[in-house]
C-alpha distance (Angstrom), angle and dihedral (degrees) to the residues before:
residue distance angle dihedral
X1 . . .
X2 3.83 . .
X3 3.44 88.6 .
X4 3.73 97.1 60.5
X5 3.50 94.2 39.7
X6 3.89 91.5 61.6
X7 3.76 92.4 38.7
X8 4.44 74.8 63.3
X9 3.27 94.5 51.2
X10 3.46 92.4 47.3
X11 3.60 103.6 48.5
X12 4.00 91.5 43.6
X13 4.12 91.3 60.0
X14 3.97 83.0 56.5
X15 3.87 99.3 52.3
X16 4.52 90.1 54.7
X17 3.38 105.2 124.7
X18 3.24 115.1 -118.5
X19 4.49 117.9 -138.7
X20 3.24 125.4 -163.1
X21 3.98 119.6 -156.5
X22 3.97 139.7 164.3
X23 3.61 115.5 -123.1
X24 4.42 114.3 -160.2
X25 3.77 102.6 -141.7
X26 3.88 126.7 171.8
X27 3.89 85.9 -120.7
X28 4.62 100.7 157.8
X29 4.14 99.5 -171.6
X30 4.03 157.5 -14.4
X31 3.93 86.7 -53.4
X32 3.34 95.8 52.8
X33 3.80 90.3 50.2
X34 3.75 83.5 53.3
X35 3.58 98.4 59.9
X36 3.49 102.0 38.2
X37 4.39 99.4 44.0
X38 4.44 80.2 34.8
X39 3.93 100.3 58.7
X40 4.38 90.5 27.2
X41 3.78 91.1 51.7
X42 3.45 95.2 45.1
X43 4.00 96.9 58.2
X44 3.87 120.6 98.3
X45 3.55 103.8 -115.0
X46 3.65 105.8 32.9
X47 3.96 104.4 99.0
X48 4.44 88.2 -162.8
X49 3.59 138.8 -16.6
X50 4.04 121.8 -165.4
X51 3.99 127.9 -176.1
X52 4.23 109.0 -146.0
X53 3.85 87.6 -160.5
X54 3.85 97.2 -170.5
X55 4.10 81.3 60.0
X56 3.82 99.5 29.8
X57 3.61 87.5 -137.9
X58 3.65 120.5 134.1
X59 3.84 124.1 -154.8
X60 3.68 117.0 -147.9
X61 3.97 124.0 -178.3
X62 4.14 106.2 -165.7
X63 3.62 133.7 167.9
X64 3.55 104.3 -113.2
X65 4.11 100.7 -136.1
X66 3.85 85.2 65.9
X67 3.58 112.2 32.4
X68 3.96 124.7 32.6
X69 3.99 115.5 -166.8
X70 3.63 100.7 -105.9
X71 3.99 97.7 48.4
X72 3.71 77.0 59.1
X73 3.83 95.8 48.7
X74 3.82 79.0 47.0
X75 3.83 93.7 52.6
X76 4.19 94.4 50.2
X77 4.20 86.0 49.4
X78 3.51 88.7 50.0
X79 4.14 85.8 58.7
X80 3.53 90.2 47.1
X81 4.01 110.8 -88.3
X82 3.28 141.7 113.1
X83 3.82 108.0 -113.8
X84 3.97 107.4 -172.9
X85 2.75 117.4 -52.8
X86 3.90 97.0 -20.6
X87 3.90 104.2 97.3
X88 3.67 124.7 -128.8
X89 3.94 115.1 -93.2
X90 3.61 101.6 -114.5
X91 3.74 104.2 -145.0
X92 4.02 84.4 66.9
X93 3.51 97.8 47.7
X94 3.49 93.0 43.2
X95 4.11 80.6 53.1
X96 3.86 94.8 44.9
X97 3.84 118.7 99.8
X98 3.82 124.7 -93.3
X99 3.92 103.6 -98.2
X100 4.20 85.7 49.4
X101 3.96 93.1 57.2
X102 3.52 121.5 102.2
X103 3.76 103.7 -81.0
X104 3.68 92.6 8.0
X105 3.83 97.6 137.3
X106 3.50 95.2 47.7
């Protein structure tokens, strides 16, 4: 009986759907694309994350029985970026290096 039970289990982890969304951050440069692909890739549940930094848009593929879209919008702020429409906590960006700022690579 244990068997089958984890054989469920199992099998019911494989069928999460898995989403794929864009994400417009105010990501400047490699660093930033550090952070933000580092901490994203890193979380169970989110099958790849990738920072475009020319269009500061990140692409994030996530099964959608862990992860929803805006605790991932919560997880970029958290590093210090806006992430749609969910502003950037300001104690990390205030902490975040130069170059990653707002305006930094200008």
């Amino acid at each position: 009986m244990l068997l089958v039970m984890a054989s469920c289990a199992v099998s019911s982890g494989a069928d999460a759907e898995k989403v794929t969304a864009k994400i417009m951050t105010n990501a400047e440069c490699g660093m930033c694309k550090e952070k933000i692909e580092g901490a994203l890739n890193f979380e169970r549940g989110i099958v790849f994350a990738e920072l475009d930094i020319p269009s500061k848009v990140v692409t994030v593929k996530f099964k959608n029985d862990v992860f929803t879209l805006d605790k991932i919008r919560v997880i970029v702020s958290e590093l210090g970026y806006d992430a749609d429409e969910v502003k950037a906590n300001t104690t990390a960006q205030s902490n975040l290096p130069a170059c990653c700022k707002p305006g930094g690579m200008k």
